[in-house]
C-alpha positions as a Python dict, from the first residue, in 0.01 Angstrom:
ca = {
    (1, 'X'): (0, 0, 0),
    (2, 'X'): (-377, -61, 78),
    (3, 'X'): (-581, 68, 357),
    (4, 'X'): (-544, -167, 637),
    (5, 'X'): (-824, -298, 783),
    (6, 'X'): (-906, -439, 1134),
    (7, 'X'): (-1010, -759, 1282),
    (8, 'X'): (-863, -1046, 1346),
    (9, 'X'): (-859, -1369, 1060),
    (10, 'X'): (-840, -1684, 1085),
    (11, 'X'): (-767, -2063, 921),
    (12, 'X'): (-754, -2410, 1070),
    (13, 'X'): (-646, -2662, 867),
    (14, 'X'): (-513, -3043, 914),
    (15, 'X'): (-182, -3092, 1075),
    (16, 'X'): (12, -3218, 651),
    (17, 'X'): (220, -3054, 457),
    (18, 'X'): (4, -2999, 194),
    (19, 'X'): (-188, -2791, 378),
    (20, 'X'): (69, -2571, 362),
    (21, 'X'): (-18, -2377, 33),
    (22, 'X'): (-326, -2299, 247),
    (23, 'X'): (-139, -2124, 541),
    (24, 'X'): (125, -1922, 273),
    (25, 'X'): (-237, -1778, 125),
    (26, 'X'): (-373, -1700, 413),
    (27, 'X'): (-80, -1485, 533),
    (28, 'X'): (-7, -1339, 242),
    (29, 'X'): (-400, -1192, 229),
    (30, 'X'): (-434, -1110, 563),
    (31, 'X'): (-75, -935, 527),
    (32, 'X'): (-278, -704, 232),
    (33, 'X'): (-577, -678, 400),
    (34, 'X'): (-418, -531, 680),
    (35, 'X'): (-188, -292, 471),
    (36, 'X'): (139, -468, 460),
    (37, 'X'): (376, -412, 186),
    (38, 'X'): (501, -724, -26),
    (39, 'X'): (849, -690, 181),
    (40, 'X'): (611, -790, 529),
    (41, 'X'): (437, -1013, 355),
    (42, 'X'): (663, -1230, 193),
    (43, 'X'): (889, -1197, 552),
    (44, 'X'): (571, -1327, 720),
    (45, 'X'): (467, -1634, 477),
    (46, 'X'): (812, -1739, 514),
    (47, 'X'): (823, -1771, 910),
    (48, 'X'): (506, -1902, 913),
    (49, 'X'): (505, -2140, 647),
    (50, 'X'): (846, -2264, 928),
    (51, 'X'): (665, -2220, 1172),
    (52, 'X'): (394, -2446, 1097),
    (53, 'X'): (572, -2677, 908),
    (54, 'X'): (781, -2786, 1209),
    (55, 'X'): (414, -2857, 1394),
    (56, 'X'): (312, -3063, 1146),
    (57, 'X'): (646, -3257, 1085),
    (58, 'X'): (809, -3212, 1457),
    (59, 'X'): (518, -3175, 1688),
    (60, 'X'): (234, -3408, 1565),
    (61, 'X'): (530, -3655, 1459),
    (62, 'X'): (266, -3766, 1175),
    (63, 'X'): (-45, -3780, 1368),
    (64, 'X'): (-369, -3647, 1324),
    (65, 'X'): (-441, -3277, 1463),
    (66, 'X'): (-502, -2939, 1331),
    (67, 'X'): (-338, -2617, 1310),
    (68, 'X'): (-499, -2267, 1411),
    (69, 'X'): (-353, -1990, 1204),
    (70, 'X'): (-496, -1611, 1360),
    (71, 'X'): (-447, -1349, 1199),
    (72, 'X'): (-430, -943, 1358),
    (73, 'X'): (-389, -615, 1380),
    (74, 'X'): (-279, -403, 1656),
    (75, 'X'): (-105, -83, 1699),
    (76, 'X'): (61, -73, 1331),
    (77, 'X'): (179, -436, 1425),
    (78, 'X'): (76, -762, 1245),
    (79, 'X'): (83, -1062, 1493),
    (80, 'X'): (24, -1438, 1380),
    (81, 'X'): (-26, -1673, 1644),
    (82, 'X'): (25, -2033, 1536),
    (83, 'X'): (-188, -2268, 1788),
    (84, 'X'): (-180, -2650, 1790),
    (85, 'X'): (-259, -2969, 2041),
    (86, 'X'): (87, -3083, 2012),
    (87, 'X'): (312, -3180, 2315),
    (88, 'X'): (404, -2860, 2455),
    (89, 'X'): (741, -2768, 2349),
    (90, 'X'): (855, -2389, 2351),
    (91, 'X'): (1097, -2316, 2024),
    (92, 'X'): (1243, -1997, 2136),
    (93, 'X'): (1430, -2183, 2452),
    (94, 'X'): (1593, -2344, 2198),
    (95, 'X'): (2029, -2227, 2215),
    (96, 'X'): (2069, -2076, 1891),
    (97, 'X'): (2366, -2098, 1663),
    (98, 'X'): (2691, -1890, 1682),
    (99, 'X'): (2598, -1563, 1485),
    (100, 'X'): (2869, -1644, 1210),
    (101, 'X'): (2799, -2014, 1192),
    (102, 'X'): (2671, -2186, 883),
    (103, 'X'): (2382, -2416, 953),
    (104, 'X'): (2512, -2754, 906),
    (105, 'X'): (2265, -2986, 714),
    (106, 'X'): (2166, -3201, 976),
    (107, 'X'): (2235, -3030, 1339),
    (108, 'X'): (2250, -3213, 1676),
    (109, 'X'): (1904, -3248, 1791),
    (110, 'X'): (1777, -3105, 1509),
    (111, 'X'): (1773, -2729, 1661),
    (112, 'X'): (1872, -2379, 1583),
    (113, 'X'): (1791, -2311, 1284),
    (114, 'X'): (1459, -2253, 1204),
    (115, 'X'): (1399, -2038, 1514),
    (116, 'X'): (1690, -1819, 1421),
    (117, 'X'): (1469, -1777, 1106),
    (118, 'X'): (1171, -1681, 1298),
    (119, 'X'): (1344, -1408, 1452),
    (120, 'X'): (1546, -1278, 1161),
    (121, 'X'): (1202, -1240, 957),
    (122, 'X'): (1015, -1113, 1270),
    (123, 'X'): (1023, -865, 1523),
    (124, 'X'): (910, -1036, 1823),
    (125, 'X'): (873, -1420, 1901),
    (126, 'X'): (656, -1564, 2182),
    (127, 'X'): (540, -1861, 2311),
    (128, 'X'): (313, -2008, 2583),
    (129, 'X'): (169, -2329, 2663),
    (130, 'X'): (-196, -2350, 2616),
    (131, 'X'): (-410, -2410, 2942),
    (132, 'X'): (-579, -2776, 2790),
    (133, 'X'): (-272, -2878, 2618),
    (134, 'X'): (-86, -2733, 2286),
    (135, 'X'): (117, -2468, 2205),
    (136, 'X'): (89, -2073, 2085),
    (137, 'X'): (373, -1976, 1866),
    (138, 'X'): (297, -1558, 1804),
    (139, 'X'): (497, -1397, 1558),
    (140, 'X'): (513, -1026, 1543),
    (141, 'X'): (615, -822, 1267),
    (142, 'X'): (544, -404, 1212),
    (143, 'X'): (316, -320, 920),
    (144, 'X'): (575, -46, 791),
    (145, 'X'): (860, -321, 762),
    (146, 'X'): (1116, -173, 957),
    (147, 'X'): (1149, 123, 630),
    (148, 'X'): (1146, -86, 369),
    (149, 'X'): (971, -29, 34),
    (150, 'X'): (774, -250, -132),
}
């Protein structure tokens, strides 16, 4: 495990998936920088890389926009706040899926899933509508991984 380092990161990049390889990157450094074992950081690309590729195909519906990745430290705790210009729409009111259900392919209204992912991978999960429009998604995981090694 490195150092970790303070400050806070961050990447914008165009609401496609192709961007994507750009956000899993960005994570998975700022996850090092900040002294995150390969446990956190892999936990972290995966809900963000979900995260943001539910913007890009869900909220934008295939328009034009960006995505704001950030990228901190605080308190032993790594939080990744996901902001967009997207019709507000706040994932973790979603109902979530019976603990011992299997996630059908397709699911009525498309919901359930992927913010059950979120918070299996994470610690916390917030949201908030932005004051001029948009959406912050923060995603908060602990730098020691809950006791897991590397």
């Amino acid at each position: 495990m490195t150092t970790p380092t303070k400050g806070r990161r961050s990447i914008s990049v165009s609401a496609t998936v192709d961007e994507l390889v750009k956000v899993r990157a960005f994570v998975r450094d700022s996850v090092a920088g900040f002294g995150g074992s390969k446990r956190v950081a892999d936990d972290l690309v995966q809900a963000v890389d979900e995260a943001t590729c539910n913007v890009m195909l869900h909220g934008y519906r295939g328009n034009a926009g960006d995505v704001e990745i950030e990228a901190a430290l605080r308190e032993r705790k790594i939080e990744i706040r996901i902001l967009d210009r997207g019709p507000t729409f706040d994932p973790t009111a979603a109902s979530l899926p019976a603990r011992d259900a299997i996630p059908a392919p397709t699911r009525p209204g498309g919901m359930g899933v992927g913010i059950q992912l979120l918070r299996t991978l994470t610690d916390e999960v917030h949201h908030s509508a932005r004051p001029d429009g948009g959406n912050e998604l923060t995603l908060v995981r602990s730098i020691d991984g809950h006791g897991e090694e590397d």
